[in-house]
C-alpha positions in Angstrom: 7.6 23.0 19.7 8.9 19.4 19.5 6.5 17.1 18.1 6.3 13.8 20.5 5.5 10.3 18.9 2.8 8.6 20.5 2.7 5.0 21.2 -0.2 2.9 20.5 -1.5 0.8 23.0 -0.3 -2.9 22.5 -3.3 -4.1 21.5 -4.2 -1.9 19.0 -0.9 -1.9 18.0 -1.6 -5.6 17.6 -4.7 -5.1 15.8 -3.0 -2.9 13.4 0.1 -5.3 12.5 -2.4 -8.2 12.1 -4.5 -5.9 9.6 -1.3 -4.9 7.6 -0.5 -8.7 7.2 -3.9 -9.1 6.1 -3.6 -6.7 3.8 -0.6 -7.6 2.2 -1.3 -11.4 2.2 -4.7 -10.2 0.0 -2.2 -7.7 -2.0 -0.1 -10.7 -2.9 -2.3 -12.8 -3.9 -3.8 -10.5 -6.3 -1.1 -10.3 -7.8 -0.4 -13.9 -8.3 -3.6 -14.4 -9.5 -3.5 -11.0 -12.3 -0.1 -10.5 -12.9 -0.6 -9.1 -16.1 -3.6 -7.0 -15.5 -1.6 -6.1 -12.1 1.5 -4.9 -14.7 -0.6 -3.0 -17.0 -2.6 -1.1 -14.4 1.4 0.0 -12.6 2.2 1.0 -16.2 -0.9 3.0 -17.1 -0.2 4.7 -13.6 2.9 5.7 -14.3 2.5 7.0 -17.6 -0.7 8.9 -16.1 2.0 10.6 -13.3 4.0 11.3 -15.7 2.0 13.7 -17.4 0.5 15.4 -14.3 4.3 15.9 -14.0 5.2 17.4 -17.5 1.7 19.7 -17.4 
């Protein structure tokens, strides 16, 4: 059984892309705004993956 892609209409394909620009526009500006916050949060992350990892 082959699974077949489906294509999304244009404009909700259109609707989607503008949303993921949005969303990465408001991603980098969050970042440029609380880099360091931003840095620590990634780090804490990590270190909390890391243990789900070694348990």
């Amino acid at each position: 059984m082959a699974l077949r892609l489906q294509r999304l209409d244009p404009e909700r394909r259109r609707r989607r892309l503008a949303l993921l620009v949005e969303l990465a526009d408001a991603k980098a500006l969050r970042e440029r705004l609380h880099p360091r916050r931003l840095r620590s949060d990634r780090l804490r992350q990590l270190i909390a993956s890391r243990r789900r990892i070694v348990d």
